[in-house]
N, C-alpha and C positions, 0 to 999 in steps of 0.2 A: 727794328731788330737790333739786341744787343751786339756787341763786342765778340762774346763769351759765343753767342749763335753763329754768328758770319764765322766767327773761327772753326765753329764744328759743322759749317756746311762746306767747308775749303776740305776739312778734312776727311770729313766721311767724299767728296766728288772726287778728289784726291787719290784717294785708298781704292776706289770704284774704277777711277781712270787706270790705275795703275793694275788691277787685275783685268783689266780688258786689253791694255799692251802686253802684259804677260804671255794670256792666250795667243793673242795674233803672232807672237815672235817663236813660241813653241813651235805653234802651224805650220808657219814660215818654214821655219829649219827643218819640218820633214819634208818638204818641196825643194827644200835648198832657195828658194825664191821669196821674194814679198810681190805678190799682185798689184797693181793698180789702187785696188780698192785698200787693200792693204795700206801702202804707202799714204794713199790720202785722209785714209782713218790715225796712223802714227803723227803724220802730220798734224791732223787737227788734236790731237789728245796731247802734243810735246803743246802745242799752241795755247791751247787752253789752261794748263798746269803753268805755262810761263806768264798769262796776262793776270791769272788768281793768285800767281805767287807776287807779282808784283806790286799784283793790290795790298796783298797783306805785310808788302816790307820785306820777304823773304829773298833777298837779291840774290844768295848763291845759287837756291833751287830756279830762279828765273833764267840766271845766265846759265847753269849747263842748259835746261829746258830749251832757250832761243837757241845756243848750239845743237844740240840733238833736231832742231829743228829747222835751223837750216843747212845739217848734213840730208835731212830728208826735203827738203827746197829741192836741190841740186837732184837726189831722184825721182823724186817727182817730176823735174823738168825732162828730164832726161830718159825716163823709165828705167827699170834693173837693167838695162843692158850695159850702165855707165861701171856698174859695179861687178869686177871682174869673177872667175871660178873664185881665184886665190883669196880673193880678199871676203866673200861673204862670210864666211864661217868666223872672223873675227867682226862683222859687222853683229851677225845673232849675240855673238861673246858681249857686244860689246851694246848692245839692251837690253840683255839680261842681268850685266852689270848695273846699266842706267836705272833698271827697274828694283834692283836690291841698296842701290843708291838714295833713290828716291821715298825709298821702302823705311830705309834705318832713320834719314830725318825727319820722316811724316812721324815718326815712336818717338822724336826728341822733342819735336813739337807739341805732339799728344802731351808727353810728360812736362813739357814748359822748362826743358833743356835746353841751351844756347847752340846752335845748327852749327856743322864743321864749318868754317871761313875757310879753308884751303882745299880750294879745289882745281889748285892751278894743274894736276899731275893728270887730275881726270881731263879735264877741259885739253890735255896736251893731247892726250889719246886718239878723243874724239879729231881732233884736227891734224893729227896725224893720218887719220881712216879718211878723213876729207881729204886732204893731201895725195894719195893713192889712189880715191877714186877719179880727181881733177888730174893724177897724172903726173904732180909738181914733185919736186924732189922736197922743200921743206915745209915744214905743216903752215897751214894757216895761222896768223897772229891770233892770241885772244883778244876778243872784245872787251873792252874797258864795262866794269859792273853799271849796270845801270843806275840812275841818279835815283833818289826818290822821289814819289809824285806829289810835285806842289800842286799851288793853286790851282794856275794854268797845266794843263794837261802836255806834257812831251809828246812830242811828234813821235810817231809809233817808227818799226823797224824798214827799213829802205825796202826788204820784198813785201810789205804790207802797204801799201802808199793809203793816207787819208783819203777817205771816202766824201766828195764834193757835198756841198750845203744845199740837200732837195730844197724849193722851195713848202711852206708850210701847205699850201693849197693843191701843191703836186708839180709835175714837171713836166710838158710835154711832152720831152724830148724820151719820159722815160712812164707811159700810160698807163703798165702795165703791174699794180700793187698789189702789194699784200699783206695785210697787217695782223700780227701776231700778238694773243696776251698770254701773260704764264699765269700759273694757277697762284693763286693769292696766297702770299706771305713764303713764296717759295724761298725768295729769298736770291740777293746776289743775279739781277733781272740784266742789269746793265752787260757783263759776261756770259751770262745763255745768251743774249743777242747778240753775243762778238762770237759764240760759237756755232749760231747760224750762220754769221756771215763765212766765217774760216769753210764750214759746208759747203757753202753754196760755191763759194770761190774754187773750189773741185772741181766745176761742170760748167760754170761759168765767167767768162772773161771779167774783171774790175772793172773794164769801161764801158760794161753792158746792163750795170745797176748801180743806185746808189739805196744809201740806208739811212735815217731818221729815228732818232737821235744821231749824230755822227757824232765820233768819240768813245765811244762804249766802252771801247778797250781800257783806255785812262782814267776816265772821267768818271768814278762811282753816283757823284750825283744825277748822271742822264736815269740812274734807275728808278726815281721819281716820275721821272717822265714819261717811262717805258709803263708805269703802274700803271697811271693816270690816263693816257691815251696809246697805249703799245706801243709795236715794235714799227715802223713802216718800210716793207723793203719796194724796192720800186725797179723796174725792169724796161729794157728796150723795147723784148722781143717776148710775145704771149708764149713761148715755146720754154723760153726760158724762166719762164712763171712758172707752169706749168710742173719744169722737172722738179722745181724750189717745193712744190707743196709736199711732193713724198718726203723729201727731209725736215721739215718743217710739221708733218704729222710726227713723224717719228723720235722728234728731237725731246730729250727730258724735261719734263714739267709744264710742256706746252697747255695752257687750257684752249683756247679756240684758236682758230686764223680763219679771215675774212679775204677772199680774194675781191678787186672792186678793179674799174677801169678810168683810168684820166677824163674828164669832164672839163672840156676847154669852155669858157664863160661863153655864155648868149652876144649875139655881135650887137652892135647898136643899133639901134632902130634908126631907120634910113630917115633923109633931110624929107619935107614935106614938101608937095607938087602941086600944079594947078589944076592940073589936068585931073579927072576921076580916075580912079586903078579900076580893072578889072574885078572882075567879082573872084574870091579867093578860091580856091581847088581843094576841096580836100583830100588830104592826105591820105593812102592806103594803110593800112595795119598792116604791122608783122609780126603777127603770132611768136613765130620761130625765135626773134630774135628776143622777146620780152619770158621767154620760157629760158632761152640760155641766159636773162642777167637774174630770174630767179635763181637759177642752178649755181649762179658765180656766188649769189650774197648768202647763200644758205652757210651759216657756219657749222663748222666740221668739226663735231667736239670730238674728245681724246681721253680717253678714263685717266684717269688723276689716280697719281701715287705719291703718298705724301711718309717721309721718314721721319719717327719717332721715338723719342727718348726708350730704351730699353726702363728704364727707373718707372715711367708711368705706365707700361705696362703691366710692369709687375705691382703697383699697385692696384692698378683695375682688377688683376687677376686674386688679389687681395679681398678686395670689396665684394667682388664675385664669389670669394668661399663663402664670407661670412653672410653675405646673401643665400645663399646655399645650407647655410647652418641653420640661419634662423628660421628660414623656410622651413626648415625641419622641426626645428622648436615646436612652432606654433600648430602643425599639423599634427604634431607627436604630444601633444601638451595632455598631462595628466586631467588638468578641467572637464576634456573633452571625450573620457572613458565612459561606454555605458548610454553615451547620447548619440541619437539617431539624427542627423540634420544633415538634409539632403541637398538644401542649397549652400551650405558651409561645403559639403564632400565637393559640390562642380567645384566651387572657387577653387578649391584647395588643390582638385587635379589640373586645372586651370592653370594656378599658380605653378606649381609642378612643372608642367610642360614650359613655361615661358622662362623658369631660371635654369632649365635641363638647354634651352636654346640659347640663353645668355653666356653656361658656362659654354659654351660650343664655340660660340661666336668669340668670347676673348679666349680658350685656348689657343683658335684658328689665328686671331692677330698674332701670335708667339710662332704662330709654326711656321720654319725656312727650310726651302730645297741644301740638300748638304752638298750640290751643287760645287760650293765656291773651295768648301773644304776637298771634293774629291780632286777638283783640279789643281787645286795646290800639289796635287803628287806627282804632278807631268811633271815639274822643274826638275821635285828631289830626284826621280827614274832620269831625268834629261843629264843635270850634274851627277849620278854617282855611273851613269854609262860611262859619260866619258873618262872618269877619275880611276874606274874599275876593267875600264877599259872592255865591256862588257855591252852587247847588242840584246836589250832588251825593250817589249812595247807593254805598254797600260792600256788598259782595256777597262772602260768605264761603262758601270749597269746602274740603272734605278738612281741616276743621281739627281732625278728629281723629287725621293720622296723627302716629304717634309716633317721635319722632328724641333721640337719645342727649340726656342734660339740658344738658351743656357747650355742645351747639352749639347747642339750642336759646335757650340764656342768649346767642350770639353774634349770633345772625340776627336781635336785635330791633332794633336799629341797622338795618344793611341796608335790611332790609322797611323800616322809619320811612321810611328818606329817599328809597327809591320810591315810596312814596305821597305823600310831601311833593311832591315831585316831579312828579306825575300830575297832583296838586290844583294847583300853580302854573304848572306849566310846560303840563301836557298841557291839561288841559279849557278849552274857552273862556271866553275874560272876561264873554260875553254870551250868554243864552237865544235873543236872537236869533238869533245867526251860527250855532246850533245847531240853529233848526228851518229857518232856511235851507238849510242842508247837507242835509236832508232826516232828521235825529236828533232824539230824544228831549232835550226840553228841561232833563231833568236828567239831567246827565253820571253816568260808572259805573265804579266802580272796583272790578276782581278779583282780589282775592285768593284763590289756590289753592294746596296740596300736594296733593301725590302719591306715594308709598313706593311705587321701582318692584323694590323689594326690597334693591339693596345702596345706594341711593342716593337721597336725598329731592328732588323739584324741587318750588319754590317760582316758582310765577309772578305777577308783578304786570303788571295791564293795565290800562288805559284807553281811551275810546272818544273821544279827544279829537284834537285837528290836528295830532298827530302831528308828526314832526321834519321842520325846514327844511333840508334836506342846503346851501343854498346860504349859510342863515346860518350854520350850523356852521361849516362850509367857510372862509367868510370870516375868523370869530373864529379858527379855528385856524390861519390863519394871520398873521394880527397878534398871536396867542401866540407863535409861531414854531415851533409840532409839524407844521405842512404847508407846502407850498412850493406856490408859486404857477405853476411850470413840471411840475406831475404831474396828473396827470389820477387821480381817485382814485374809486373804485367806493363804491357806497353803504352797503357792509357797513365799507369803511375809514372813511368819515366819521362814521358811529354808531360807532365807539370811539376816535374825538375827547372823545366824551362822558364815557367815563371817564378822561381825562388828567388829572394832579393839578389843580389850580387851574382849570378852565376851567368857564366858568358863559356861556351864551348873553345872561343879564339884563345890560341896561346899566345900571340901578342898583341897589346893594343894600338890601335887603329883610328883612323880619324872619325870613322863610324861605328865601331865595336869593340869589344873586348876586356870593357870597363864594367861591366855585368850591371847595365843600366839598361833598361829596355823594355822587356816580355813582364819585368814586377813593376813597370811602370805604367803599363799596358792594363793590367790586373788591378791595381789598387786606385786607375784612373775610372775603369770601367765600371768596378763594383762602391766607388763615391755616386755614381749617377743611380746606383741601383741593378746594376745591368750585370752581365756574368760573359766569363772569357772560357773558349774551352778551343780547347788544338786538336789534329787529326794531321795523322803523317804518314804517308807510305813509302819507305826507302826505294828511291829510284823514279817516284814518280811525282814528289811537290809534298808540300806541306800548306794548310788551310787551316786558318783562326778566325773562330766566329766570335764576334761581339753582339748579345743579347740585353738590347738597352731600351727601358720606357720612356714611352714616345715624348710624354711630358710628367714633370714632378711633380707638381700641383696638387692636381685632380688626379685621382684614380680609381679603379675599378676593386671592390674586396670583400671577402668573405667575410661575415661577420662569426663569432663560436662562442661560447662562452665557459669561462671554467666558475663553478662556485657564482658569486659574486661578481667575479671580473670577466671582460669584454677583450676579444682581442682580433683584431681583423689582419686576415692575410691576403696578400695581391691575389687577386685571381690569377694571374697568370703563373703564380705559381704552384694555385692547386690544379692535381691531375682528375682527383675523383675525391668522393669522400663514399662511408662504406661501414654496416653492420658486422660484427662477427663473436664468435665464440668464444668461449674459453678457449676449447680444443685446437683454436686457430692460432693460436699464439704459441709460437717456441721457445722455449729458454737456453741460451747457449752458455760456454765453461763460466764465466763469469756474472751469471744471474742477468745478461741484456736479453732482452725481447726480439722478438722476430715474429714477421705475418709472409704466409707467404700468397704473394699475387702474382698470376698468371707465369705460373713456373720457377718466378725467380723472387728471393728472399730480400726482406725488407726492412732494417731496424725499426724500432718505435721508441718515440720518445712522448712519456707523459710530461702534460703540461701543469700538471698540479704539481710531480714532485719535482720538478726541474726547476720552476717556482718561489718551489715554498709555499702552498698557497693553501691559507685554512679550510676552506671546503674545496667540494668538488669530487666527483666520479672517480671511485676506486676498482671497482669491477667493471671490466671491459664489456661487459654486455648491458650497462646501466649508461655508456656513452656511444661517441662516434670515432674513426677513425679517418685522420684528411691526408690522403695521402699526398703529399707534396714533392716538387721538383727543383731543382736550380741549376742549372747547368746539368752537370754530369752526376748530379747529385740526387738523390731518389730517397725520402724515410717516407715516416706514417708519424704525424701528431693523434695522437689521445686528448680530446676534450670531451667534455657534456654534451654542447646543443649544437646543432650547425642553426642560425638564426637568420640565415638567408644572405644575399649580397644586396650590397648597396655600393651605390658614388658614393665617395668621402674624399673631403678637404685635407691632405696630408697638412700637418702643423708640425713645427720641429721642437724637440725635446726641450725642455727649460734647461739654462744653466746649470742652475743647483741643480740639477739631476745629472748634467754630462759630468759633473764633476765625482760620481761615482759609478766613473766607464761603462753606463748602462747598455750603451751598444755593443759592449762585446759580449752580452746575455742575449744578443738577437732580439735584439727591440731598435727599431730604426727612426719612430716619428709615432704621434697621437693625433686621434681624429676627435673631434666633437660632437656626442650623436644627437638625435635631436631632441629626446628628454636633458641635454644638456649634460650628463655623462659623460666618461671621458675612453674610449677606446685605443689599450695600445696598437699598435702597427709591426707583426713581426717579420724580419728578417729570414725567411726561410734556411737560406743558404748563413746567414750566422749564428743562428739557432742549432744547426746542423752542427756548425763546427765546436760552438761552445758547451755541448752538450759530448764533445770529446769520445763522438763516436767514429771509429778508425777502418 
């Protein structure tokens, strides 16, 4: 394993470790406590981020890491009782510090920027919260930075003591093993074995097992060893085996463990007599016992999860379109017009179904619970309560549905600045104005997904006073995006809100008022393809849904045609498509069209003359009409044919073409059909706009 690798598996365990202290310190603080299990989890994740930082040279993140870990030493010994009322609440302050600490050098790292050396002010802190929970009047000294690791391996930390030298064949004194292999080429074998041991040392005394390799902490070349013939951990007591396997199943990367029992050597065969022995006895069977060493050697495998470059994904998901194209090609091939061949038609549906599964199978590698991104909002709710001084709870739905990675890395922005959002702008200043209103005195914030199969909704709400349609109103017009001579409906005034710069706060704020935000939300959302729309009721919250494709890839589309040219639209954007008259078409003051459906009226835009396009359906009853949607947004397209839906490989625009702003004509990306053709892909919702219908 390179250099370049060990580095990006420090980093990604790293960034991993550090969202699973997040959670637990969040948790904590609404118990006002850290549990047991708690503590011995912090424990082992400060332990582990100290022995991998050490390996990699990183001695400031070691030395706070060993302090942060042996402030949690000391409660661990002791349980939370050492740690007074007074002092927890800067203990919470002061790991969620640790963890924005840990957070800003893992990004310098990433970026291959030189880590803060001074960190003698944090390091006082922590030893001052040490200091108060030991009761001392002044903090604890800092420990001098750790050396780096030569040849010979440095004696590890005094509450860690080296682990004795089993013998190779086993140890008497300790019968009871077990031996662990990680999945191959995990990677970094020597530190998952010190992170079993830091586990087991939770439930288990240090002079009730030793471990094989010893050193592991130090010593990166035991990880040779560890490949070659595993991990050995070796025990006093079967009980204490026994607790070891549930952590040892559950621990990362593990491929199998083998539990096995000490086999002390056959004795000597006795001196020889004169006398004749007895005729020999034999021996009873015991079933029983020959059933439980089956049951001990059976190994216990562990489904294996292995992390992968996002780069080779996206190329697999590459090869997979054009897989997909050429599939198309070759079944759509002009040669093949006119001929009946009924063993080419199996293969061909054959084939069909086997790359319909293949593209399934690499979308599904791409798709992540947004999980990690939802709980990232506990901290922002956790710091702008306390800053706003403001009793608010998160409430988390569907955060396991899972949406392509790309966009998932896109929507953490977004979601951020709705809940910022919620938290300054929506929920009241005061508990009071809030049990007045007849509400719960701590405000609520919800966050939900929903996968309604081709498309993710993401909704953020609140239960707070909702928007002032009059203040809006106002400000947007001393911006000057409304005029004071229109009368404007409350759905128009709620997307005031996302106009670039416009922010309702008269001063700004550490969280507002720089009218960055709701257009960042908007121009975040509709890059992924997806649509933002607001609903607000004064007095009772305000709710913004984010409508966003599951993945960018693959998509589902209507295929139409105008004339000559081809042009497919998402399905999910179309509502229906639909015959009609002359007589069904209105003309309003300015010569636009109108259809009207199911009560209520609908512009039309044709697609030849919007275009430019030499042929193509001039009388409405010689084409189709596709009635389409996008948010809040409702027309009718005019083409010729509707030519059926199909999957298609979204492909993005060539250069020389973006270079004359073709997207702002609502055209988004081109598909390859499979006479090799070229279909564009339109923009419903910029189509709409560019067609400067009001």
């Amino acid at each position: 394993m390179s250099s370049n690798d060990i580095l990006d598996m420090y980093i990604y365990e790293t960034n991993t470790l550090l969202e699973q202290l997040e959670n637990i310190v969040l948790d904590a603080e609404k118990e006002n406590t850290f549990s047991q299990d708690n503590v011995n989890e912090i424990f082992r994740i400060m332990h582990t981020i100290k022995g991998s930082s050490a390996m990699m040279e990183f001695d400031t993140l070691a030395r706070v890491s060993h302090r942060i870990e042996d402030l949690f030493f000391i409660i661990r010994e002791n349980t939370m009782e050492v740690v007074s009322e007074a002092n927890r609440p800067a203990l919470f302050d002061l790991m969620l510090h640790s963890v924005d600490y840990f957070r800003e050098e893992m990004e310098k790292v990433e970026a291959e920027q030189p880590l803060n050396k001074d960190v003698d002010s944090f390091l006082s802190n922590i030893n001052t919260l040490i200091a108060k929970i030991k009761g001392e009047d002044s903090p604890a000294e800092v420990p001098p930075p750790a050396a780096p690791a030569a040849a010979a391996p440095e004696p590890p930390a005094a509450d860690v003591p080296p682990a004795p030298e089993p013998s190779g064949e086993g140890n008497p004194d300790f019968p009871y093993q077990l031996r662990v292999f990680f999945d191959d080429g995990c990677g970094m074998e020597n530190l998952r074995a010190y992170m079993l041991v830091t586990s087991i040392q939770g439930f288990c005394a240090e002079a009730d097992f030793l471990y094989e390799p010893a050193g592991v902490e130090q010593d990166a070349s035991t990880a040779e060893q560890i490949i070659d013939n595993g991990f050995l951990l070796e025990f006093k007591n079967a009980e204490d085996r026994e607790k070891a396997i549930p952590t040892v199943r559950t621990s990362g990367s593990v491929r199998s463990y083998q539990p096995h029992d000490y086999a002390p050597p056959p004795p000597p065969p006795p001196e020889p007599v004169e006398k004749e022995a007895p005729p020999p006895v034999k021996a009873a069977s015991a079933p029983a016992a020959n059933n439980t060493n089956n049951a001990n050697n059976a190994q216990h495998q562990k489904e294996s999860l292995i992390s992968v470059n996002l780069s080779k994904l996206d190329a697999l998901s590459a090869i997979v379109g054009e897989i997909v194209i050429t599939e198309s090609m070759v079944t759509s091939s002009p040669d093949l017009k006119g001929l009946h061949l009924d063993a080419f038609s199996k293969s061909a549906r054959q084939l069909r179904k086997l790359t319909d599964e293949l593209q399934d199978v690499s979308m599904s590698l791409r798709m992540i619970p947004v999980s990690n991104t939802f709980q990232k909002m506990n901290r922002i709710v956790r710091d702008m309560c306390k800053k706003l001084n403001k009793q608010v709870k998160l409430t988390l739905v569907g955060e396991n549905t899972e949406v392509d990675k790309t966009i998932v890395d896109s929507i953490g922005d977004p979601i951020m600045h709705m809940v910022r959002n919620s938290m300054d702008h929506g929920i009241e200043e005061n508990a009071e104005d809030r049990i007045a209103a007849g509400k719960n005195p701590v405000g609520e914030i919800l966050l939900s997904a929903q996968d309604t199969g081709s498309e993710v909704i993401i909704q953020i709400s609140d239960d707070g006073g909702g928007v002032d349609d009059e203040a809006v109103l106002a400000k947007a017009i001393r911006n000057g995006i409304a005029s004071p001579d229109i009368e404007y409906s409350h759905k128009e005034i709620l997307n005031f809100l996302m106009a670039p710069g416009f922010s309702t706060n008269q001063q700004v704020t550490e969280f507002s008022g720089r009218g960055v935000g709701m257009d960042v939300v908007k121009s975040g959302v509709e890059s992924l393809g997806g649509t933002v729309t607001i609903t607000s009721e004064k007095g009772q919250g305000m709710t913004t849904i984010m409508r966003i494709p599951l993945t960018m890839a693959i998509m589902d589309g209507m295929e139409v045609s105008v004339g000559d040219s081809i042009f497919t639209i998402p399905i999910n954007n179309v509502r229906s498509s639909l015959k009609v008259t002359k007589k069904d078409i209105l003309h309003d003051s300015v010569n636009g069209e109108m259809v009207k459906l199911m009560d209520s009226y609908y512009p039309v835009i044709r697609a030849k003359d919007f275009y430019n396009l030499p042929s193509g359906a001039d009388d409405v009853e010689n084409g189709i009409l596709m009635w389409l949607e996008s948010g809040d947004i409702s027309y009718c397209l005019f083409v010729d044919e509707l030519l059926g839906e199909h999957q298609i490989v979204v492909k993005p625009l060539p250069s020389y073409v973006n270079n004359f702003d073709i997207k702002s004509y609502g055209i988004t990306g081109c598909s390859i059909l499979g006479d090799g053709s070229i279909s564009v892909i339109l923009d419903a919702k910029g189509l709409y706009a560019a067609a400067h219908i009001v």
